[in-house]
N, C-alpha and C positions, 0 to 999 in steps of 0.2 A: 963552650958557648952556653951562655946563659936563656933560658923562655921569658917571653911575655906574659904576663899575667891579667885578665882582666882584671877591672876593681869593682865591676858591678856588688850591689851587696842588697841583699836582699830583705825585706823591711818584714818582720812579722807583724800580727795584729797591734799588739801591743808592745809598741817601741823600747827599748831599754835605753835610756840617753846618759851615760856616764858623768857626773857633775866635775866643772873644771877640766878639763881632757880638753886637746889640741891636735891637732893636724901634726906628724909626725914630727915632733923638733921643732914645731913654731910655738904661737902664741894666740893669744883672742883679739880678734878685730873690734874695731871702736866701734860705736853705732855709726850709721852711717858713713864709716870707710869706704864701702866695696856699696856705692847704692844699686850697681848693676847685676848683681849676684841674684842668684833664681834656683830657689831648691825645688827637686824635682820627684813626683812621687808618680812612678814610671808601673801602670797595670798590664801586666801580661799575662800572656795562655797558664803560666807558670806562677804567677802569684805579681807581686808588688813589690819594687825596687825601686833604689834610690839612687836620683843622678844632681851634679850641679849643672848649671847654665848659669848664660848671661844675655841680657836684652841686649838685644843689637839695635830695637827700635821701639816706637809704644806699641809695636805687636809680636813679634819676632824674636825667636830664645836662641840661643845656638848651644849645641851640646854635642854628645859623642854622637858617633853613628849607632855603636851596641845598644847604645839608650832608647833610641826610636826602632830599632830593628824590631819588630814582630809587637810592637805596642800597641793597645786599642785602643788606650787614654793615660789621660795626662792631669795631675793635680800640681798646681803651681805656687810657690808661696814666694812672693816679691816683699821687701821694704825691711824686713827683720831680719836683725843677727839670730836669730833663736827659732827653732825649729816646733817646742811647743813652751806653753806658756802665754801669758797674754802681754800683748802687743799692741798698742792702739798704729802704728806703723807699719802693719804686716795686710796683705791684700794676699785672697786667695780665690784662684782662677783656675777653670776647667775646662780641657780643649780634647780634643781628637784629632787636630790635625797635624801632619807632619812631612817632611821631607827629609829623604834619605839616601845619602851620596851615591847615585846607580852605582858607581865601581867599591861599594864597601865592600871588604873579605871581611869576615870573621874568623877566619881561621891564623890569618898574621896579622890584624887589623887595620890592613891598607885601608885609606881613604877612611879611618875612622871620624866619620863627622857628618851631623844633622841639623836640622832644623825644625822649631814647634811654629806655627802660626797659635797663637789670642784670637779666640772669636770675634773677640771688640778690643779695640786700640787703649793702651791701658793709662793716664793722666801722670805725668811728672811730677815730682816733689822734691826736695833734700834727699827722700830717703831711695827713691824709685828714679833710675833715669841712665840711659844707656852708654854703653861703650864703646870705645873708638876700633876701629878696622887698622891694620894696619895697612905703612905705605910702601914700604922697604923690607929685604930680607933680615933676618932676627942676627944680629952678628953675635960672633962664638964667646965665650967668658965674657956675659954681663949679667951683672945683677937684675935677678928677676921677681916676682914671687906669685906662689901660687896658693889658692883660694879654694877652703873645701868643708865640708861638716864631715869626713870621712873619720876612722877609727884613730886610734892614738898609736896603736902598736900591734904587735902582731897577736895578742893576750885579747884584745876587745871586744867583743861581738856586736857591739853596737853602735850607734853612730854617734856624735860629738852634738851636744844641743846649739853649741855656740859655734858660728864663724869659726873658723880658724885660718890663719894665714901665715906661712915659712918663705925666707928665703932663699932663694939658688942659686947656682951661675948656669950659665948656658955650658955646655960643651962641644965638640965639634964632633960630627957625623962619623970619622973616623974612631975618635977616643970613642964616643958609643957604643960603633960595631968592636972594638973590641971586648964589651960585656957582652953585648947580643947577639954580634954575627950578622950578617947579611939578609937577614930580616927587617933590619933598620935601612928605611929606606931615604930620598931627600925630603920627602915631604912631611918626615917626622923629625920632632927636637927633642933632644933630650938634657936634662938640666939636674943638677949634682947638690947637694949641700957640704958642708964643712963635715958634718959625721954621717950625721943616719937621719937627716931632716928629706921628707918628701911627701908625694902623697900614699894614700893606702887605700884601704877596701872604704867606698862611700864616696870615695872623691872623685870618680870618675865623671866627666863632662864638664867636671869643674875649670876655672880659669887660668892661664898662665900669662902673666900681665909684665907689661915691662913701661915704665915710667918716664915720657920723655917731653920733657919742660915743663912737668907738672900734669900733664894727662894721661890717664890709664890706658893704655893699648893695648889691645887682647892679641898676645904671640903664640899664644897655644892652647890644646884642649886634652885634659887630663888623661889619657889613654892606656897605659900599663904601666907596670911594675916588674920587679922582680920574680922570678919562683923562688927566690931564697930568702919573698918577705919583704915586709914595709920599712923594717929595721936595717937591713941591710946598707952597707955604704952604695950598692947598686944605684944606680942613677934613674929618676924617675923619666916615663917618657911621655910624651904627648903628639898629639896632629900639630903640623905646623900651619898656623892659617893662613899666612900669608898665600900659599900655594892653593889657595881654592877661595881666596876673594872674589874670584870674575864668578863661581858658582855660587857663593853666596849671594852676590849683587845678583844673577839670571835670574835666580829663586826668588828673593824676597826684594827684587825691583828697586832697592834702594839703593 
């Protein structure tokens, strides 16, 4: 039986952003592909990490639980594929506030998933503007894709400047637990690529999005990995959201 891995990754002062580099086995996102995408510069007792999200609303981020776990603040960057550089498309936003799944473990990362509130409700654009909840359970082998500025490989130490986005398939809870074991529970997905395509260290909270008639639906939230690596043909895992929509809607009332 294979471990979990967090993907938290931790931001020094000064960034190193690798030119050209991808999300493990994917590719670069258009501008405005992904307008609901939300990098997240996550300040703890322990220094400064970095997570993805997604607006759920003009106030509202969704991300891991690890992410808000023990955080004091929050720096926000909505509208750009690009983490630095200039952008007249990029809006950046500073909050403290957050909610965090009462049942999260960190230790098997049950109930991995949280919530930022936007001090103030943030204006829609092309670039800026939210994603759909799901209605239905995620059904097993379909194409997916998941959304991250995380590392390119296991070689990396730093984060990807650009978008990156890789495709998956979903898998089914059984084929999972046989990499994981019984740690994999229903309320997580987990989602395979053709080689070594997934997420890695930085992509955590990031999106796992599934396409249906043309609108993006957020099926997952980037949550572990492998211990034997981003490389690995190990299949990447996430929260499944649909299992905690009625906590999302408690919380953020919509």
């Amino acid at each position: 039986m294979k471990f979990l891995t967090f993907l938290l990754l931790c931001v020094p002062p000064a960034l190193t952003l690798p030119k050209g580099s991808r999300i493990v086995g994917g590719s670069q996102a258009r501008v405005g592909q992904f307008p609901f995408v939300a990098a997240i510069y996550v300040t703890k007792s322990g220094g400064t990490y970095f997570c993805g999200g997604v607006l759920l609303s003009n106030q509202w981020v969704l991300t891991a639980g690890q992410c808000v776990d023990g955080a004091t603040s929050f720096r926000i960057q909505l509208g750009s594929n690009i983490l630095e550089g200039t952008d007249p498309n990029r809006v950046t936003l500073a909050t403290a506030s957050f909610s965090l799944h009462p049942s999260y473990n960190p230790e098997n990362l049950e109930n991995d998933i949280g919530l930022i509130k936007l001090r103030l409700p943030i204006e829609f654009n092309q670039y800026i503007s939210a994603i759909t909840l799901p209605s239905s359970f995620t059904p097993d082998y379909i194409s997916v894709t998941a959304v991250g500025w995380g590392q390119v490989d296991d070689f990396s130490t730093g984060l990807s400047n650009n978008l990156d986005s890789v495709t998956l398939t979903t898998i089914s809870h059984d084929e999972c637990q046989l990499t994981y074991g019984p740690q994999i529970t229903n309320d997580m997905l987990c989602a395979a690529g053709n080689y070594n395509e997934g997420i890695c260290n930085g992509d955590m909270g990031g999106a796992l999005i599934q396409t249906v008639g043309g609108t993006a639906v957020h099926v997952g939230i980037a949550s572990f990995r492998s211990h034997n690596g981003c490389e690995t043909t190990d299949p990447s895992g996430f929260t499944r959201t649909i299992a905690y929509r009625e906590w999302i809607r408690n919380v953020t009332q919509l």
